[in-house]
MOPAC internal coordinates of N, CA, C and O (Angstrom, degrees):
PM7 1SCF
backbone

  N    0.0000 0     0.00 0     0.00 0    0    0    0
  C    1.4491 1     0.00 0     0.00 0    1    0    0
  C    1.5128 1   109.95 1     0.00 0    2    1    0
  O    1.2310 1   120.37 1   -60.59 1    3    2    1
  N    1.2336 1   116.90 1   119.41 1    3    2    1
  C    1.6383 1   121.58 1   157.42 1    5    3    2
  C    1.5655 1   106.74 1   -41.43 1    6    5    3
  O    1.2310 1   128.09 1   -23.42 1    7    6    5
  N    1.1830 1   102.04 1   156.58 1    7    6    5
  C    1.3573 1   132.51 1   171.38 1    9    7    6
  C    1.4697 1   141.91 1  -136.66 1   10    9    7
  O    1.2310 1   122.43 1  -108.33 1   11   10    9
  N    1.4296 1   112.95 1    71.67 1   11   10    9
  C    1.8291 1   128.35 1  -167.84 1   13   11   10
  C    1.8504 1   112.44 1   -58.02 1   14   13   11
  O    1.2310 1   125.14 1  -159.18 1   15   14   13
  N    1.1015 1   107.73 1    20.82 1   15   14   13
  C    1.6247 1    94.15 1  -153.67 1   17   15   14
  C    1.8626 1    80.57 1  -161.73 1   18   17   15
  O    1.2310 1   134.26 1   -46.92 1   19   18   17
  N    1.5196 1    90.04 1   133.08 1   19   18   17
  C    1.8220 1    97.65 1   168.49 1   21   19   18
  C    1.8734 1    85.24 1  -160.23 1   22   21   19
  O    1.2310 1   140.00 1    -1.54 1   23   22   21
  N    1.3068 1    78.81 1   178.46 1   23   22   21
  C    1.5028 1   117.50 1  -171.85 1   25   23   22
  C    1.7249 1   106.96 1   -81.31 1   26   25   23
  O    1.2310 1   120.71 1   -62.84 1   27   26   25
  N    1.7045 1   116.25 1   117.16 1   27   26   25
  C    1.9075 1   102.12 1  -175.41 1   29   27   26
  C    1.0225 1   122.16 1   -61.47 1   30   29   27
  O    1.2310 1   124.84 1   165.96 1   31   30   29
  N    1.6211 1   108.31 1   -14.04 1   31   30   29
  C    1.7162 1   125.52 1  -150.44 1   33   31   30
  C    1.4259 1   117.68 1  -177.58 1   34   33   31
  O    1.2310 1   124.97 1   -41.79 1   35   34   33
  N    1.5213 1   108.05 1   138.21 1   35   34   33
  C    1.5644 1   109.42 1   159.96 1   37   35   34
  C    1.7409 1   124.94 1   -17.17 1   38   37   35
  O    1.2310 1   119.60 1   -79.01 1   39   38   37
  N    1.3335 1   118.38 1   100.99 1   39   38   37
  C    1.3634 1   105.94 1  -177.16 1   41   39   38
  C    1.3810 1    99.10 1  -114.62 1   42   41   39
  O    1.2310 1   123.64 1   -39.73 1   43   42   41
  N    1.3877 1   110.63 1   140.27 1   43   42   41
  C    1.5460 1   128.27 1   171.92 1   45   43   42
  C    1.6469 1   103.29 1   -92.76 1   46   45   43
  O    1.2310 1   126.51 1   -74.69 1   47   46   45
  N    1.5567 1   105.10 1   105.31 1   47   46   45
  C    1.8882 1   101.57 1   167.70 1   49   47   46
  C    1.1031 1   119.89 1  -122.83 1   50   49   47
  O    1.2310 1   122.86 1   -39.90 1   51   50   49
  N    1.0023 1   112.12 1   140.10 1   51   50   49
  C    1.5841 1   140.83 1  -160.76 1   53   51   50
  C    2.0360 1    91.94 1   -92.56 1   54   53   51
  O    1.2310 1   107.10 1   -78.97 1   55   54   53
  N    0.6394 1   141.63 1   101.03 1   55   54   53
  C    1.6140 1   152.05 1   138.75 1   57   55   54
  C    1.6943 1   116.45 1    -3.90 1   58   57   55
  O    1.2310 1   101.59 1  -125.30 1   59   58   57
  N    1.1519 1   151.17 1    54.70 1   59   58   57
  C    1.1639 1   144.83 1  -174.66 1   61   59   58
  C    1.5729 1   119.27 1   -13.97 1   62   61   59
  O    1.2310 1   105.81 1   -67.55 1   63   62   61
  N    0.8926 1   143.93 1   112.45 1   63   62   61
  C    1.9540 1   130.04 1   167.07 1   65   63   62
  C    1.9586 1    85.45 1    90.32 1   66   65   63
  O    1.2310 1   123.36 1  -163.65 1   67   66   65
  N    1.2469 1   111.17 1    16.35 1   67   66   65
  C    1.9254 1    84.14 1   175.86 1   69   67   66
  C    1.2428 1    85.21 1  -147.58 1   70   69   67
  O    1.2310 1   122.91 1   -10.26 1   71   70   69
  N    1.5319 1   112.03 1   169.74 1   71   70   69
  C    1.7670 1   129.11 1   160.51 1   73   71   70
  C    1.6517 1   104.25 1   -79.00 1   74   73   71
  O    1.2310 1   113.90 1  -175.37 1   75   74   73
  N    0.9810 1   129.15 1     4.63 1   75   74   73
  C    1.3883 1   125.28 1  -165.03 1   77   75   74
  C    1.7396 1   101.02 1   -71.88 1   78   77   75
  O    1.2310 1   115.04 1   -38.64 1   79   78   77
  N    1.2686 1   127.01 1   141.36 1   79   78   77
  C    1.3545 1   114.09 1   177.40 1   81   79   78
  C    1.5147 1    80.84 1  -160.74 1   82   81   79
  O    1.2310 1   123.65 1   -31.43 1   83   82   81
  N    2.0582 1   110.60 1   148.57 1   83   82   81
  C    1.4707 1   106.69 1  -156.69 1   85   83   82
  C    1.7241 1    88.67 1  -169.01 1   86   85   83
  O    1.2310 1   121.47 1   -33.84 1   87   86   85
  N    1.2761 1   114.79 1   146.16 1   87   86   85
  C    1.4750 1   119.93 1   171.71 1   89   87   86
  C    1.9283 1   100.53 1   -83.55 1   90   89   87
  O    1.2310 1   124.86 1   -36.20 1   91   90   89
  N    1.6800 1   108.27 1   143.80 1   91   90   89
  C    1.2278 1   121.16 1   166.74 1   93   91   90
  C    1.7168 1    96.35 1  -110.18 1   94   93   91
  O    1.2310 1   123.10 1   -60.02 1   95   94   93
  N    1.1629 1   111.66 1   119.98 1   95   94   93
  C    1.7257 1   106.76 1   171.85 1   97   95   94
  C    1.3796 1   110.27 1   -65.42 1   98   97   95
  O    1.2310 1   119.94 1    -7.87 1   99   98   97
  N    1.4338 1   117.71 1   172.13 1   99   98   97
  C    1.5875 1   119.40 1   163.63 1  101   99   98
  C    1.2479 1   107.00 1   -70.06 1  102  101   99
  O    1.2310 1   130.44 1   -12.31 1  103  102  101
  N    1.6319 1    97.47 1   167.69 1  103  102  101
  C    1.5488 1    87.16 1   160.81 1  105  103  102
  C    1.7258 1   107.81 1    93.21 1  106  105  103
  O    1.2310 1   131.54 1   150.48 1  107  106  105
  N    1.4500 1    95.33 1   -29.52 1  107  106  105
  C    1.9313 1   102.95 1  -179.60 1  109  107  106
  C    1.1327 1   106.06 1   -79.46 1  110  109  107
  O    1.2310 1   125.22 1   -65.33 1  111  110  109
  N    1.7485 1   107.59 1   114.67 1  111  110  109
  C    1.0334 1   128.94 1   161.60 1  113  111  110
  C    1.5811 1   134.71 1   -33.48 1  114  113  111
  O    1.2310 1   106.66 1   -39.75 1  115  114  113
  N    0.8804 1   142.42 1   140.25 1  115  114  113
  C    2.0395 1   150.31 1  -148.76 1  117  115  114
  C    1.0933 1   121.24 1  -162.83 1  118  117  115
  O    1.2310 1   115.11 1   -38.99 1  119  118  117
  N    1.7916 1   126.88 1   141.01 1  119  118  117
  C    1.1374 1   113.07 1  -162.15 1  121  119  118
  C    1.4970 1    87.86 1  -132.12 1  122  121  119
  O    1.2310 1   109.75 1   -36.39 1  123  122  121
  N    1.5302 1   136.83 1   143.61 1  123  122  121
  C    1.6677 1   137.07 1   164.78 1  125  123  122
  C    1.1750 1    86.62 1   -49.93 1  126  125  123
  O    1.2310 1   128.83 1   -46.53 1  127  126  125
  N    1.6521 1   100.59 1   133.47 1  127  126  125
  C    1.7601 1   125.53 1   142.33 1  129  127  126
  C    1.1785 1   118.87 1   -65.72 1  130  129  127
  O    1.2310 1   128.71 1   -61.73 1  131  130  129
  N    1.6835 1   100.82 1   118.27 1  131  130  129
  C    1.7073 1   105.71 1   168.92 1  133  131  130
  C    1.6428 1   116.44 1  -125.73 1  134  133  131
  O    1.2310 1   131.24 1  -138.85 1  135  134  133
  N    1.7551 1    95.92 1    41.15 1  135  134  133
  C    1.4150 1    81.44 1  -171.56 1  137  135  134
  C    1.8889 1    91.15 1  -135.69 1  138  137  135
  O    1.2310 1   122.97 1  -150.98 1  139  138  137
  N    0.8893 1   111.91 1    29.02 1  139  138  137
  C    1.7651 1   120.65 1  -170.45 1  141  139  138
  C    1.3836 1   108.34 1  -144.82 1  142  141  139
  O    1.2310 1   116.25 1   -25.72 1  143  142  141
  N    1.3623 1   124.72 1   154.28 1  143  142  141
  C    1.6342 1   109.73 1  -155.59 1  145  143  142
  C    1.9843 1    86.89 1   -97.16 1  146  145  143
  O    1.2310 1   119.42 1   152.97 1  147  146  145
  N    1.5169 1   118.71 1   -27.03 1  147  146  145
  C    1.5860 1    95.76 1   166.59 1  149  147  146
  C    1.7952 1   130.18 1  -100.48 1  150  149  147
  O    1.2310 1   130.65 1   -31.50 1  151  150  149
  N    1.2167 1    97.07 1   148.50 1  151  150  149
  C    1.4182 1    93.32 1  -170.49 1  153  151  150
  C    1.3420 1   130.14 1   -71.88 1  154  153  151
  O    1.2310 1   113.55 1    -1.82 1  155  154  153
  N    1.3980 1   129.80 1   178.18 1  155  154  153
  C    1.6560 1   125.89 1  -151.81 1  157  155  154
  C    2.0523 1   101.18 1   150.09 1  158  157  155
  O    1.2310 1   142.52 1     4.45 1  159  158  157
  N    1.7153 1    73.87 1  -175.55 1  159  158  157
  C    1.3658 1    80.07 1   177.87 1  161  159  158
  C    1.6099 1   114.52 1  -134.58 1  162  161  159
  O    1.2310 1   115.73 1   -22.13 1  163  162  161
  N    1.2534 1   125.71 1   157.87 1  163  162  161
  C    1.3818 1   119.48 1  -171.85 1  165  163  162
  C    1.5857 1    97.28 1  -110.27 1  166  165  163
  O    1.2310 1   125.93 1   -36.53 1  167  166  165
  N    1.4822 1   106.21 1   143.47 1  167  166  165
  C    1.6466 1    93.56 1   178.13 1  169  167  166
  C    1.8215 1   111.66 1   -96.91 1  170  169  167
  O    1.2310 1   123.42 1     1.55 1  171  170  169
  N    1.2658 1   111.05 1  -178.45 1  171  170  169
  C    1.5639 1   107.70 1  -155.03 1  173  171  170
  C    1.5843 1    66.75 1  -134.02 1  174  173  171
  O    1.2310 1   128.33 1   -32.39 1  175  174  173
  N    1.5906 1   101.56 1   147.61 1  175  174  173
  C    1.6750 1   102.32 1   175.47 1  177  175  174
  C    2.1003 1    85.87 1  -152.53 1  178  177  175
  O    1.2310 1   125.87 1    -3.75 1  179  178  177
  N    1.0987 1   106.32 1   176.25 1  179  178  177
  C    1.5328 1   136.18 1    31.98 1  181  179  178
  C    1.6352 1    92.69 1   -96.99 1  182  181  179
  O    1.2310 1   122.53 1   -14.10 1  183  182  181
  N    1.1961 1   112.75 1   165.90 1  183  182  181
  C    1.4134 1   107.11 1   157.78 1  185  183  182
  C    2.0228 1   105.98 1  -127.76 1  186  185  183
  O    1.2310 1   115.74 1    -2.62 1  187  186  185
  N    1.1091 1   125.69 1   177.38 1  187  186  185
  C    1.5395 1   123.45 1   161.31 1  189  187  186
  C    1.1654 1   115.38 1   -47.87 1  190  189  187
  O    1.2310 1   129.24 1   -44.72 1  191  190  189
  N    1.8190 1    99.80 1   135.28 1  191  190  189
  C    1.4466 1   114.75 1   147.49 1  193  191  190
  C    2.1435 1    83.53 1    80.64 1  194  193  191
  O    1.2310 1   114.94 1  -167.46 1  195  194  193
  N    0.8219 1   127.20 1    12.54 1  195  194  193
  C    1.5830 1   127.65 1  -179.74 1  197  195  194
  C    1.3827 1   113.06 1   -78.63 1  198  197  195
  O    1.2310 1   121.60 1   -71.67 1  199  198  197
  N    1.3692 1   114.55 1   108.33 1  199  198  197
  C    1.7099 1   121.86 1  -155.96 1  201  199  198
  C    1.7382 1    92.81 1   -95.34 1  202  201  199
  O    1.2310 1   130.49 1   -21.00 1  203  202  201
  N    1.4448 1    97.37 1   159.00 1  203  202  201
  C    1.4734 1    93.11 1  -173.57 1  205  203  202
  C    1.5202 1   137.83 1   -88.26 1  206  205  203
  O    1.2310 1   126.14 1  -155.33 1  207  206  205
  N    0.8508 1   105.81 1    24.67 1  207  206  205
  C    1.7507 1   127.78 1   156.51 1  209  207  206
  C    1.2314 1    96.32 1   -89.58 1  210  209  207
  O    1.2310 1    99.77 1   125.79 1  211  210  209
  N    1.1098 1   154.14 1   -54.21 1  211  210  209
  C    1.4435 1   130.71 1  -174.35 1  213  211  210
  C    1.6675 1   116.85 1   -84.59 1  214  213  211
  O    1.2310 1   130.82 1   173.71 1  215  214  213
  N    1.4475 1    96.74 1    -6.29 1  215  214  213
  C    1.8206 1   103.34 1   169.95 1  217  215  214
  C    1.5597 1    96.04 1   -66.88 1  218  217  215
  O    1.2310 1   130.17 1   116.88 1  219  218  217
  N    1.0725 1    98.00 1   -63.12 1  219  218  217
  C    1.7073 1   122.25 1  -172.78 1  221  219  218
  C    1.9171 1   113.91 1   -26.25 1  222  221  219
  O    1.2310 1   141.79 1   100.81 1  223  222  221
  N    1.2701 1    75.30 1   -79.19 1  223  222  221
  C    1.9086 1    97.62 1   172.95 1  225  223  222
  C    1.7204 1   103.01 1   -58.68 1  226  225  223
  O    1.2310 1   110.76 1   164.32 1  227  226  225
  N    0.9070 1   134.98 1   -15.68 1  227  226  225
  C    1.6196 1   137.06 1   179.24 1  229  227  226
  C    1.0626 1    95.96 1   -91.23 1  230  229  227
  O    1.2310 1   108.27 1   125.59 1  231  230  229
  N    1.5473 1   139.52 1   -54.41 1  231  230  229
  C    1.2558 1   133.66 1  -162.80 1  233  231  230
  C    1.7676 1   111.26 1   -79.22 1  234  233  231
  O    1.2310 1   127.09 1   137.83 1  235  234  233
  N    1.5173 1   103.96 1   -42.17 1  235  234  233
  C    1.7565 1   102.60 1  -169.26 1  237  235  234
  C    1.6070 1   102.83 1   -93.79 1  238  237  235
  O    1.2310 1   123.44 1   176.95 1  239  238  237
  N    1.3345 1   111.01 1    -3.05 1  239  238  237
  C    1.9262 1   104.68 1  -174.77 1  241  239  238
  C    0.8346 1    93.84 1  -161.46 1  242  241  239
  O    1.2310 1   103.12 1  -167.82 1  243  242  241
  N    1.1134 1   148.61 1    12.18 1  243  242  241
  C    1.8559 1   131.84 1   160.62 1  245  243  242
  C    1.5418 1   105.82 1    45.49 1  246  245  243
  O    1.2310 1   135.05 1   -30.12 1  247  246  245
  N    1.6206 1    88.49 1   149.88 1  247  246  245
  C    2.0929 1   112.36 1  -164.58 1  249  247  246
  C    1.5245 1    81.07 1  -101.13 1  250  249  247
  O    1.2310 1   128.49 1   -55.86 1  251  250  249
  N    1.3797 1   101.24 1   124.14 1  251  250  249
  C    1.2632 1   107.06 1   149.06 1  253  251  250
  C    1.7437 1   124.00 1  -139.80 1  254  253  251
  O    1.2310 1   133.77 1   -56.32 1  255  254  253
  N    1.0345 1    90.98 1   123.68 1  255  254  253
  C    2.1220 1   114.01 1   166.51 1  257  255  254
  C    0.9979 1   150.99 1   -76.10 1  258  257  255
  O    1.2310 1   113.09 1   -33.10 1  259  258  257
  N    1.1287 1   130.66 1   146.90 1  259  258  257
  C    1.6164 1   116.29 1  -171.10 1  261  259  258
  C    1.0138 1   119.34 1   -71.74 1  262  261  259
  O    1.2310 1   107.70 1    -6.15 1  263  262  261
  N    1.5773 1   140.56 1   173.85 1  263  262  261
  C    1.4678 1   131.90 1   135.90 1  265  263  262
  C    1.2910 1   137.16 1   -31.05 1  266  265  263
  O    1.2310 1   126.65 1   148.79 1  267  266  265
  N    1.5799 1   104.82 1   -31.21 1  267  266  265
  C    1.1423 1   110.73 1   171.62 1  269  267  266
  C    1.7219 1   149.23 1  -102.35 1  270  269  267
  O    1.2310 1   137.58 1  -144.37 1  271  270  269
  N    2.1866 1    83.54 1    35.63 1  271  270  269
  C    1.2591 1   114.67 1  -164.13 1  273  271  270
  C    1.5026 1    86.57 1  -121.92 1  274  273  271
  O    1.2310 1   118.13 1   159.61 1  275  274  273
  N    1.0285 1   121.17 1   -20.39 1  275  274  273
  C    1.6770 1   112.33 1  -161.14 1  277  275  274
  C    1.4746 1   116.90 1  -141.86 1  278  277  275
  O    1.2310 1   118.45 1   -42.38 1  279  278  277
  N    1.3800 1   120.56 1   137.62 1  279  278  277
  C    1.4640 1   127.04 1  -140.30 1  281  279  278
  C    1.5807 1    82.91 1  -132.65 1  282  281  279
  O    1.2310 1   122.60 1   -43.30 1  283  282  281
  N    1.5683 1   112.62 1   136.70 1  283  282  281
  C    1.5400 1   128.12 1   157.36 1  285  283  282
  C    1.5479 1   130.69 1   -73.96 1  286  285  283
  O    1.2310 1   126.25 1   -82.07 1  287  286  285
  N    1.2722 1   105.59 1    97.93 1  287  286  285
  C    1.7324 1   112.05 1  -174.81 1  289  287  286
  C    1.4645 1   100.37 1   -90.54 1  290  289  287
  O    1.2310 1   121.50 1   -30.18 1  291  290  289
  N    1.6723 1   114.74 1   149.82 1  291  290  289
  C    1.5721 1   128.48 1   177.40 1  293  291  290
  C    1.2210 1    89.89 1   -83.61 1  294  293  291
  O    1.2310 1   123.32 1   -22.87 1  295  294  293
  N    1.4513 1   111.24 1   157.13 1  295  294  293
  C    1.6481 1   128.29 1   176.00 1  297  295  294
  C    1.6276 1   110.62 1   -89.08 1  298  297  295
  O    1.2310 1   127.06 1   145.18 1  299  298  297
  N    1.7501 1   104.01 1   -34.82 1  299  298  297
  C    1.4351 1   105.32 1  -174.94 1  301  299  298
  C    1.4145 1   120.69 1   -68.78 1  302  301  299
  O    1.2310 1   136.51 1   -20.15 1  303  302  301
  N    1.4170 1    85.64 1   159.85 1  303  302  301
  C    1.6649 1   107.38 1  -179.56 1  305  303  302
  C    1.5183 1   123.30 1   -51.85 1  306  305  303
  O    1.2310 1   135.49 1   155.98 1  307  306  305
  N    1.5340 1    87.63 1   -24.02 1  307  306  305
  C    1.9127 1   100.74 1  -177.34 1  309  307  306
  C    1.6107 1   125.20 1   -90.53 1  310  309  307
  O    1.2310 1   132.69 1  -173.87 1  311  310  309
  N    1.6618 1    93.08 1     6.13 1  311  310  309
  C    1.6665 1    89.49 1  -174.62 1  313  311  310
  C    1.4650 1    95.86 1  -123.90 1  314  313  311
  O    1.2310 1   131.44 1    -6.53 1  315  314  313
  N    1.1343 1    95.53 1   173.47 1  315  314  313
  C    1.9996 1   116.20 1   176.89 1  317  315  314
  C    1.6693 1   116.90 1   -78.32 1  318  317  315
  O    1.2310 1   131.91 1  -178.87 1  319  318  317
  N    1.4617 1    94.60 1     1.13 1  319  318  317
  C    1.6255 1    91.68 1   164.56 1  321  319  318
  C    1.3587 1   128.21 1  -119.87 1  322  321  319
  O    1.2310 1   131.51 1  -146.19 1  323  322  321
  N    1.5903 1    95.39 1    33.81 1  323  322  321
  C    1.4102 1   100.55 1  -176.59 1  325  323  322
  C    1.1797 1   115.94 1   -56.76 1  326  325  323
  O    1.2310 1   109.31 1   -31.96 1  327  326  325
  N    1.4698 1   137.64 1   148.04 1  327  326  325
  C    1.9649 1   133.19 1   153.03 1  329  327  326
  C    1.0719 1   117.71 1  -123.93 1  330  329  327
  O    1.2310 1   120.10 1   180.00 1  331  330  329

Protein backbone atom coordinates (compact mmCIF):
# COMPACT_ATOMS: atom_id res chain seq x y z
CA UNK A 1 0.00 0.00 0.00
CA UNK A 2 1.17 3.58 -0.85
CA UNK A 3 1.41 5.98 1.68
CA UNK A 4 0.40 10.00 1.07
CA UNK A 5 0.74 11.10 4.63
CA UNK A 6 3.92 10.78 7.14
CA UNK A 7 4.98 12.27 10.19
CA UNK A 8 7.16 16.13 9.73
CA UNK A 9 9.11 15.16 12.76
CA UNK A 10 10.16 13.14 15.72
CA UNK A 11 7.01 13.13 17.87
CA UNK A 12 7.12 12.36 21.56
CA UNK A 13 3.42 10.76 22.59
CA UNK A 14 2.24 10.46 25.67
CA UNK A 15 -0.66 7.53 25.52
CA UNK A 16 -4.01 9.02 26.81
CA UNK A 17 -5.53 6.85 30.05
CA UNK A 18 -1.82 5.05 30.23
CA UNK A 19 1.86 5.86 31.51
CA UNK A 20 3.01 4.63 28.21
CA UNK A 21 5.07 7.47 26.55
CA UNK A 22 7.25 6.45 23.23
CA UNK A 23 9.14 8.27 20.29
CA UNK A 24 7.23 8.17 16.68
CA UNK A 25 10.20 8.85 14.14
CA UNK A 26 9.65 11.12 11.09
CA UNK A 27 9.00 9.89 8.17
CA UNK A 28 6.16 7.42 9.88
CA UNK A 29 3.83 6.72 7.63
CA UNK A 30 -0.31 7.77 8.41
CA UNK A 31 -3.46 7.14 7.13
CA UNK A 32 -6.84 9.94 7.46
CA UNK A 33 -9.28 8.74 10.10
CA UNK A 34 -12.53 7.67 8.82
CA UNK A 35 -13.82 5.95 11.55
CA UNK A 36 -14.22 8.79 14.48
CA UNK A 37 -16.46 11.78 14.03
CA UNK A 38 -13.04 14.19 14.58
CA UNK A 39 -10.41 14.33 12.22
CA UNK A 40 -6.61 13.26 12.46
CA UNK A 41 -4.45 10.76 11.47
CA UNK A 42 -3.88 7.12 12.45
CA UNK A 43 -0.31 5.95 12.39
CA UNK A 44 0.70 2.76 10.34
CA UNK A 45 3.64 0.98 12.20
CA UNK A 46 5.69 -1.20 12.83
CA UNK A 47 8.36 1.08 12.09
CA UNK A 48 12.36 0.57 13.48
CA UNK A 49 13.75 0.24 16.71
CA UNK A 50 9.65 0.23 17.91
CA UNK A 51 9.73 -0.89 21.64
CA UNK A 52 6.82 -2.68 22.88
CA UNK A 53 4.68 -0.29 24.59
CA UNK A 54 4.22 1.43 21.51
CA UNK A 55 3.60 -2.05 19.66
CA UNK A 56 1.11 -2.50 22.37
CA UNK A 57 -0.78 0.88 22.32
CA UNK A 58 -0.74 0.57 18.29
CA UNK A 59 -2.20 -2.71 18.35
CA UNK A 60 -5.07 -2.42 21.31
CA UNK A 61 -5.83 1.60 20.72
CA UNK A 62 -4.15 2.94 17.90
CA UNK A 63 -1.79 6.39 17.80
CA UNK A 64 -3.58 8.94 16.67
CA UNK A 65 -2.38 12.73 15.55
CA UNK A 66 -3.26 15.80 14.60
CA UNK A 67 -3.03 17.56 11.34
CA UNK A 68 -0.64 19.35 12.66
CA UNK A 69 1.76 16.46 13.12
CA UNK A 70 1.60 15.20 9.63
CA UNK A 71 2.49 16.61 6.23
CA UNK A 72 1.29 15.18 2.60
CA UNK A 73 4.21 13.83 0.43
CA UNK A 74 3.63 13.01 -3.59
CA UNK A 75 4.47 9.40 -4.41
CA UNK A 76 5.74 10.40 -7.95
CA UNK A 77 8.91 10.22 -9.43
CA UNK A 78 8.60 13.92 -10.46
CA UNK A 79 8.32 15.56 -7.15
CA UNK A 80 10.67 16.23 -4.11
CA UNK A 81 8.72 13.98 -2.01
CA UNK A 82 9.49 11.05 -3.49
CA UNK A 83 10.26 7.75 -0.88
Amino acid sequence: MRYFYFTKRPIEHKQAGTLHKFWIPEGTPCVPVDNLPKSGFWVVGPWDDMGDEAESVMRNCGILLGADEVEENCMCAFCEGYR
